[in-house]
FILO-174745 format. One line per field, with one value per residue (C-alpha): residue in one letter; x, z, y. Coordinates in Angstrom, 1 decimal. Layout:
REM residues N
residuo: A,... .
c1: X,... .
c3: Z,... .
c2: Y,... .
REM end
This chain:
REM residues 472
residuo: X,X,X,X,X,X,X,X,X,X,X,X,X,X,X,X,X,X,X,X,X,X,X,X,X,X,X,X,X,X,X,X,X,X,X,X,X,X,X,X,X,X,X,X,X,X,X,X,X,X,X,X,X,X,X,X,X,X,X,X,X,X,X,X,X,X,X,X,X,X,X,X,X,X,X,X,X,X,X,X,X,X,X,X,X,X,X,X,X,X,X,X,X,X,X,X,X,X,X,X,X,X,X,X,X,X,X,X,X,X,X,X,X,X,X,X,X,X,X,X,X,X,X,X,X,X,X,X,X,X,X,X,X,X,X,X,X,X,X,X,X,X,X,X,X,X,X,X,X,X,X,X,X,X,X,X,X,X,X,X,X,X,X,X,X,X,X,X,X,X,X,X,X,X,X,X,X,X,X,X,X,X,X,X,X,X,X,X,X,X,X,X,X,X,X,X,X,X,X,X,X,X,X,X,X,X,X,X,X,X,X,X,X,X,X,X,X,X,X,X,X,X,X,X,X,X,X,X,X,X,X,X,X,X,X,X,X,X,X,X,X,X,X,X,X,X,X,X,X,X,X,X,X,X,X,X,X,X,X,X,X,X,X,X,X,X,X,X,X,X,X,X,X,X,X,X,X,X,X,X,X,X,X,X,X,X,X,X,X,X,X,X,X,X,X,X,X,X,X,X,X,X,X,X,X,X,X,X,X,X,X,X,X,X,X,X,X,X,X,X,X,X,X,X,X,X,X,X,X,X,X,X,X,X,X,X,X,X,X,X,X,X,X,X,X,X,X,X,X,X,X,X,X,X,X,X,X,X,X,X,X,X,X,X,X,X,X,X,X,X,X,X,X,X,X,X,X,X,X,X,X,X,X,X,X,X,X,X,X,X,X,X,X,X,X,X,X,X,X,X,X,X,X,X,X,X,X,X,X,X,X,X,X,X,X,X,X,X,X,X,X,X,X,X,X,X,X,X,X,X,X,X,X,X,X,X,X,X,X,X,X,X,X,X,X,X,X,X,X,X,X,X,X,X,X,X,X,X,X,X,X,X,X,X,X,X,X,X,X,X,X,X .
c1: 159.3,156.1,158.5,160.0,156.8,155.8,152.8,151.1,151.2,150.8,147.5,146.1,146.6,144.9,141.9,141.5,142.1,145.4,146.7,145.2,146.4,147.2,149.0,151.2,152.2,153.0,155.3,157.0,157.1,159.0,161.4,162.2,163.0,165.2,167.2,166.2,169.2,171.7,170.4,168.4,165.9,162.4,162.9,159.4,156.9,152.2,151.7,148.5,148.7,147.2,143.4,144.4,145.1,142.1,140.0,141.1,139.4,140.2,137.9,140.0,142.2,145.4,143.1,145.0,148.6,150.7,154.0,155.7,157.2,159.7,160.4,159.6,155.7,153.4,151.8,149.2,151.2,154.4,157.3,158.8,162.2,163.9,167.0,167.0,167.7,165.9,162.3,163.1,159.8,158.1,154.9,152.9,149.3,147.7,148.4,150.1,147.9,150.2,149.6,145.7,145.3,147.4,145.2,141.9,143.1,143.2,147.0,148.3,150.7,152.7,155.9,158.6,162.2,165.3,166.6,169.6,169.6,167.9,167.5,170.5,173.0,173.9,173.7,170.7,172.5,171.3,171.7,168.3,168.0,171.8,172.7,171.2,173.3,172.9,171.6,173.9,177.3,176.9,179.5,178.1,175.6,172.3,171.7,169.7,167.7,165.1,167.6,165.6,162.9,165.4,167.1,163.7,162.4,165.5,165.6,162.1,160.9,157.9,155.5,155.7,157.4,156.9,160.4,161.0,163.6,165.3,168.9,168.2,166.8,164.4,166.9,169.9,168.9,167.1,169.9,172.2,170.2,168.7,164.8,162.7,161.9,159.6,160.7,157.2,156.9,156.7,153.7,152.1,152.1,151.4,153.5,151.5,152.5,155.9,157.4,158.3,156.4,153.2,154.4,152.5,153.8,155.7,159.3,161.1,162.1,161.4,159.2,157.5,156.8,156.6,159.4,158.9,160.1,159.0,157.7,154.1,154.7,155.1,152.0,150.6,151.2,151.3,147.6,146.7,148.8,148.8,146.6,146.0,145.7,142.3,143.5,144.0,141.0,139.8,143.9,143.5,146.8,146.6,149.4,149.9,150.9,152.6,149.2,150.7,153.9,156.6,160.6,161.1,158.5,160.7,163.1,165.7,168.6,171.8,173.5,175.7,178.3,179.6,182.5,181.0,180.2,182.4,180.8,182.3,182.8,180.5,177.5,178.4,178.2,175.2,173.6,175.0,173.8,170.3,170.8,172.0,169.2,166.6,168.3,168.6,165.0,164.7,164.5,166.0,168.6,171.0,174.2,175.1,171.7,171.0,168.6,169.6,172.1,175.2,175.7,177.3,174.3,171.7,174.2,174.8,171.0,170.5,173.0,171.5,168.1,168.7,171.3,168.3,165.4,167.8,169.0,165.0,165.2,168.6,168.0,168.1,171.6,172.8,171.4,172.4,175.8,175.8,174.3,177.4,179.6,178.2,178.4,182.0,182.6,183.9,181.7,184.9,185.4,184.2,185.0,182.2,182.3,181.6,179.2,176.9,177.0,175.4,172.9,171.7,171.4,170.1,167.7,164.2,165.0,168.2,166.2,163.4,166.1,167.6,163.7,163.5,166.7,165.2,162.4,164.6,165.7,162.4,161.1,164.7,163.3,160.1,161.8,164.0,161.3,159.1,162.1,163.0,160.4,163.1,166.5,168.8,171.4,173.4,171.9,175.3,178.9,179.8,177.8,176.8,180.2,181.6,180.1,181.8,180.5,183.7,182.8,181.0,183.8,186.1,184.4,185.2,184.0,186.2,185.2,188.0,190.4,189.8,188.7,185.9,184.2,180.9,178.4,179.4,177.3,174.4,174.3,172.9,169.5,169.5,169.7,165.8,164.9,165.3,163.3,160.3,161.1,159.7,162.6,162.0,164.8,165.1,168.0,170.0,172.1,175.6,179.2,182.2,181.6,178.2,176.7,173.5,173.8,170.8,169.9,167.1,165.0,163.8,161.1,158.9,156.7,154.0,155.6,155.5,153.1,155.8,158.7,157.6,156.1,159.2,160.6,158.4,159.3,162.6,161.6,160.4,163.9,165.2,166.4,164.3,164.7,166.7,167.0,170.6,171.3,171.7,167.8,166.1 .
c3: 81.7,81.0,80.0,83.3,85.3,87.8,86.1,89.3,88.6,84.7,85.4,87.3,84.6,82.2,84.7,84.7,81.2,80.8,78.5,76.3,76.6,72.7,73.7,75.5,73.4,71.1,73.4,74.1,70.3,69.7,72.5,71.1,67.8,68.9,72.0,71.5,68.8,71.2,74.4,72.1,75.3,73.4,71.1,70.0,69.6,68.9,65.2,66.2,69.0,67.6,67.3,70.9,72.2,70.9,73.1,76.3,78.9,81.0,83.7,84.4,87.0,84.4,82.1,79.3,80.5,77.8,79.1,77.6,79.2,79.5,76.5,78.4,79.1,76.7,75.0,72.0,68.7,69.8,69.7,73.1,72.8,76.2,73.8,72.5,68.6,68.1,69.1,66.9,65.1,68.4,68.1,71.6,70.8,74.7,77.3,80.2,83.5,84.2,80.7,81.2,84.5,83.0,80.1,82.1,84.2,81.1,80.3,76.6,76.9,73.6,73.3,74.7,76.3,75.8,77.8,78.2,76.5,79.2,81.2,82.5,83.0,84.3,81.1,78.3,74.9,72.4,69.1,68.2,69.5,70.1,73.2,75.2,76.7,80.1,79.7,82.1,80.3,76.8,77.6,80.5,81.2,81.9,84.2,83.3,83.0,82.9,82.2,79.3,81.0,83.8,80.9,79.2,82.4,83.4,79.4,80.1,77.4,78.7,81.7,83.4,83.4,84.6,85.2,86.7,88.9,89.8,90.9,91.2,87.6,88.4,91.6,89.4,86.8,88.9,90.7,87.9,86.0,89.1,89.6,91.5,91.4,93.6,93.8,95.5,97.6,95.9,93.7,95.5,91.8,89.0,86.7,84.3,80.7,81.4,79.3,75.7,75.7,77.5,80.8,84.1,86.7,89.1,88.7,91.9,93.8,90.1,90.6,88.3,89.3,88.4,88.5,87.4,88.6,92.1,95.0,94.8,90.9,92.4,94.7,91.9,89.6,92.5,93.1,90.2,89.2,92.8,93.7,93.1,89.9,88.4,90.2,93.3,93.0,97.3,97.9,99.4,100.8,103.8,103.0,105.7,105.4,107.5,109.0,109.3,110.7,110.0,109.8,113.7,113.9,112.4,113.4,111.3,110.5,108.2,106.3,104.8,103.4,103.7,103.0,101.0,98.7,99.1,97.5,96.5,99.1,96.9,97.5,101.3,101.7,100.1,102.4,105.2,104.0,104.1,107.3,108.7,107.1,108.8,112.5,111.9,111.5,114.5,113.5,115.5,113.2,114.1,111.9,114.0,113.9,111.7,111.4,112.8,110.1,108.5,105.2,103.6,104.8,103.3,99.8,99.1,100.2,97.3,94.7,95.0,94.7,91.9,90.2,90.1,88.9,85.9,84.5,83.7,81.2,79.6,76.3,77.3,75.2,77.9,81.0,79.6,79.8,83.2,85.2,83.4,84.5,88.4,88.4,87.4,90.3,93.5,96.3,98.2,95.2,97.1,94.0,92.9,89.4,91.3,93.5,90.8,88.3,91.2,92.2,88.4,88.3,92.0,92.7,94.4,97.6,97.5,96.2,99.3,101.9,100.6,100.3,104.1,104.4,102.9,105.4,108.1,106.6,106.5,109.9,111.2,109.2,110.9,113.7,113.5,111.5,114.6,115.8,112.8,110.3,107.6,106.6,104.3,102.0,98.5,95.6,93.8,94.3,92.3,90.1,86.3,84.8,81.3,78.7,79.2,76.7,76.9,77.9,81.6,83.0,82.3,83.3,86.6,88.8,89.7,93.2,94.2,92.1,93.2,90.6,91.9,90.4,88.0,89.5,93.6,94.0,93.7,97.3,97.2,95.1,96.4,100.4,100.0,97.3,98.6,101.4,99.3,101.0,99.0,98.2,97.5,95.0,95.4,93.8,96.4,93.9,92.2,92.7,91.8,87.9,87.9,87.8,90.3,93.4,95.0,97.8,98.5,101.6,102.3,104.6,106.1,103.8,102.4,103.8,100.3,101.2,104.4,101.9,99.5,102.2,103.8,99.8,99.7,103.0,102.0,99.0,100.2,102.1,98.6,97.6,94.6,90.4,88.6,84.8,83.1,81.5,78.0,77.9,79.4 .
c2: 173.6,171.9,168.4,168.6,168.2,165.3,163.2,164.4,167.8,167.4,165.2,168.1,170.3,167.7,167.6,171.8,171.4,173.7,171.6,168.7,165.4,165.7,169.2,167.0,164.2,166.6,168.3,164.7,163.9,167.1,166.2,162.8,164.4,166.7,164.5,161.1,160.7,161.5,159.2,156.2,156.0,155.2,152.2,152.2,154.6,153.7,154.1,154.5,157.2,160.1,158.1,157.4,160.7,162.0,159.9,160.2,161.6,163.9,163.0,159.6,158.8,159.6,162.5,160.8,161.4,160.2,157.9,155.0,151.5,149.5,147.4,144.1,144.9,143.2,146.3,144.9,145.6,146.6,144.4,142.4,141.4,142.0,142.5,139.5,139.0,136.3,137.3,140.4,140.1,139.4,141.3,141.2,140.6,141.3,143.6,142.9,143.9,146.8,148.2,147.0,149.0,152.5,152.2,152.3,154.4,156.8,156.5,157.2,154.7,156.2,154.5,152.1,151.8,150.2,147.1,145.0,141.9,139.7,142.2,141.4,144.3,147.5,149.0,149.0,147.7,145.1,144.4,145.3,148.7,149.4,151.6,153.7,157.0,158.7,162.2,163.3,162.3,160.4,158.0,156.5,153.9,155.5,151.7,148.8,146.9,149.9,152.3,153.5,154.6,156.6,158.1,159.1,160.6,162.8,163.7,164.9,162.5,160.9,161.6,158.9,155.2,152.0,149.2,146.1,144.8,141.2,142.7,146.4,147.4,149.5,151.7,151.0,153.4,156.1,156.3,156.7,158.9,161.0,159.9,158.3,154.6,152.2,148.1,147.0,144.4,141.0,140.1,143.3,144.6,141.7,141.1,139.0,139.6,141.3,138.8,137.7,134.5,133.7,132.9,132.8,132.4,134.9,134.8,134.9,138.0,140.2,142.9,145.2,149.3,152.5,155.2,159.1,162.3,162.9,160.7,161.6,160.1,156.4,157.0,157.8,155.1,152.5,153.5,152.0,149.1,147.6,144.9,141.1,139.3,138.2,134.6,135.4,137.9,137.2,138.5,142.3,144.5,146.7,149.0,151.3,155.1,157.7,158.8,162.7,161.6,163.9,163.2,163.7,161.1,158.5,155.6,155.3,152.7,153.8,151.0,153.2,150.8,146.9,145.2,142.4,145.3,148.3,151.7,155.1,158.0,159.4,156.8,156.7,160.3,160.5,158.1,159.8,163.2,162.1,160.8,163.9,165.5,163.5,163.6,167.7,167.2,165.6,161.8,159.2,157.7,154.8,154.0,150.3,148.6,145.7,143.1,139.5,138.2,138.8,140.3,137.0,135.3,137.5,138.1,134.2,133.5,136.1,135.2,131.6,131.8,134.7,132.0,129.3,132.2,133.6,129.8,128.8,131.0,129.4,127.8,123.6,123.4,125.6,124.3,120.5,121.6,123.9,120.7,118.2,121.3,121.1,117.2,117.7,119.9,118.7,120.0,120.9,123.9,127.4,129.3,132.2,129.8,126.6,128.2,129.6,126.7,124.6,126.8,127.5,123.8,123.2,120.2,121.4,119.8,122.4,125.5,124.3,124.6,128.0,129.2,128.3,130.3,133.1,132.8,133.1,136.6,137.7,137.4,138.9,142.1,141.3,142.3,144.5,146.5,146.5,148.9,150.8,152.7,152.2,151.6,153.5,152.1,153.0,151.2,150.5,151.1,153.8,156.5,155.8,154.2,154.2,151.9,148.4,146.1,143.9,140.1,140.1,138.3,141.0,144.0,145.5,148.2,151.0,152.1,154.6,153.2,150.0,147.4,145.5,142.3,143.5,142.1,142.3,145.6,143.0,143.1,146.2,145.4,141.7,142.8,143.8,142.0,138.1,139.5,141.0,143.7,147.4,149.8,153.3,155.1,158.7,161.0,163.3,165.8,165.3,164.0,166.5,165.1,166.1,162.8,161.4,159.8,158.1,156.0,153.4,153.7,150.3,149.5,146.6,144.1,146.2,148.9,150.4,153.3,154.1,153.9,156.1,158.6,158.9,159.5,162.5,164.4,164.2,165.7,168.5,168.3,168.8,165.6,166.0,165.5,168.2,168.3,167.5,170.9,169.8,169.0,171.8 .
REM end
């Protein structure tokens, strides 16, 4: 089904001219009549499209490929919210570079997706848009924060998508909803103009990139939105590839599961399965090794630093209080409550001596990646869960009938993201309830190209995007 299609093989069809970019939005419009109501994935569709469409070319780069993004990309006209109620008549008026560099690549870029308010959740409700549904099973979250773009892809609603990620939000939802996404290395991709006000300034360890339907998809799309800003125009990245190397070529490292973040026999097996996969195939693969630290270290590092990034953006009512709230808190108090509150309200000199932490992570991946080509992990504890939109504090996780805090399978996103480290999402098939399971393959700094390589031999393995059945 012509829907169903990778961008790269739908671009090649634009090129030879089987179809007309206009063809195709068409096809996508249709879809979004007819499903759209029942998964509420595109929040915001170009009134202006049609003029669009009719000018792209389909010698370019993209041949006009029509595809949407996620809500929190400055696209000129459209509204940019992140959720939020009060910047509900937030129209952007620029483009943010992503959105710059699709569009002269010759992307239609027809349409947004929905978001968590914030960005902040494993699930994509707000009370602008409302809630967005997994295609697989309506009453589950289809992940967040771009979990309407996942759900838009696996509904076969949109070519191509672009996400971001701080704590997993761009492998939380392909995961969930069974496609691929890329977390890049940081700043590797700029993020300029993904946000609501005029910010810029990189955020730390959020990343923006692409996600779509197969691996060649996020070569694709990394292809062109990778690269230095305008500011740091004399910045060039060597990214290297697999140079023909096959899966028997490869040295691999299983992190399968951890017991500062417990996941599902579900997600374990699937890690394992892949794993098995790549040592039938001939690859050496090791379930023991691990870089030079322990998994507290690397998930309070995380938790920190992600702490001190997220409470910038706190209205100064809020923050006033948080820092009278850590002054009132004895330094002796270990609790997850105490520990936040004084890292959203950390002094430089505090955030300095976590950052050098941080660096202390990164060259022990230095080196253990001079060992190992990549590393597999799960990307969550559990598949898509029910909608939860009961207070955060309250929610828990059900891994095996065990109720686990919300936010714990953090470790997950943040054990290559305080590192900078890319992370490659790909889907791996079904549980026994027919939801997705995927995994992330993480690999070096600016191993993106190695990461995503590796994505697409395993494709070919068949770990590869299938359609929920109520959509085809």
């Amino acid at each position: 089904m012509l829907a169903f299609k990778s961008a790269t093989e739908l671009v090649a069809m634009l090129r030879d001219r089987q179809i007309s970019a206009a063809e195709l939005l068409a096809e996508y419009q249709a879809r979004i009549r007819r499903f759209d109501d029942k998964i509420n994935s595109i929040i915001w569709q170009e009134p202006n499209v049609d003029a669009i469409v009719r000018d792209a070319d389909p010698k370019s780069r993209l041949a006009g490929l029509p595809m949407t993004v996620k809500e929190a990309y400055g696209l000129a006209g459209s509204p940019t919210t992140w959720g939020v109620p009060e910047l509900r008549n937030n129209i952007t008026d620029t483009d943010s570079v992503v959105v710059e560099r699709l569009r002269a690549a010759g992307a239609t870029i027809f349409g947004k997706s929905n978001v968590p308010l914030f960005l902040g959740d494993f699930q994509s409700y707000n009370d602008i848009y409302g809630t967005t549904n997994n295609p697989w099973n309506h009453g589950r979250t289809p992940g967040g924060s771009s979990g309407g773009s996942a759900a838009a892809l696996a509904a076969g609603l949109t070519a191509l998508e672009m996400g971001s990620d701080i704590g997993g939000s761009i492998r939380n939802p392909a995961h969930y909803c069974g496609v691929f996404g890329h977390k890049p290395t940081y700043r590797l991709v700029p993020s300029r103009g993904h946000s609501p006000a005029s910010a810029l300034a990189d955020f730390d360890i959020a990343v923006v990139g692409p996600m779509g339907r197969s691996a060649a998809d996020l070569d694709l799309a990394l292809d062109i939105v990778a690269g230095a800003d305008r500011v740091d125009a004399g910045v060039k990245y060597d990214l290297p590839r697999l140079d023909g190397r096959t899966l028997r070529d490869l040295k691999v490292a299983v992190w399968a599961n951890d017991d500062v973040s417990p996941v599902s026999r579900d997600c374990e097996s699937a890690v394992v399965k892949v794993a098995d996969t790549l040592r039938r195939a001939g690859a050496s693969v090791n379930f023991d090794a691990r870089p030079a630290f322990t998994s507290k270290e690397t998930n309070d590092i995380y938790m920190a630093l992600l702490s001190s990034a997220l409470a910038t953006g706190l209205a100064e009512p809020i923050y006033e209080a948080l820092k009278a709230q850590a002054a009132n808190t004895s330094r002796e108090d270990q609790s997850e409550d105490a520990r936040q509150v004084r890292a959203q309200t950390m002094d430089h000199r505090s955030w300095a001596a976590l950052n050098n932490m941080r660096e202390q992570l990164r060259w022990a991946w230095r080196s253990f990646f001079e060992q190992y080509d990549v590393l597999l992990a799960p990307i969550a504890s559990t598949a898509a869960f029910p909608h939860d939109h009961k207070p955060i504090a309250e929610r828990r996780i059900d891994v095996d009938g065990s109720p686990r805090q919300y936010f714990e399978q953090l470790f997950w996103a943040g054990l290559p993201g305080v590192s900078f480290l890319p992370a490659t999402a790909i889907p791996t098939g079904n549980n026994a309830a027919g939801l997705p399971i995927g995994i992330q393959i993480i690999g070096p700094a600016y191993g993106d190209r190695i990461t995503i390589g590796v994505a697409r031999l395993l494709e070919a393995e068949g770990f590869a995007f299938t359609p929920p059945p109520a959509y085809v």
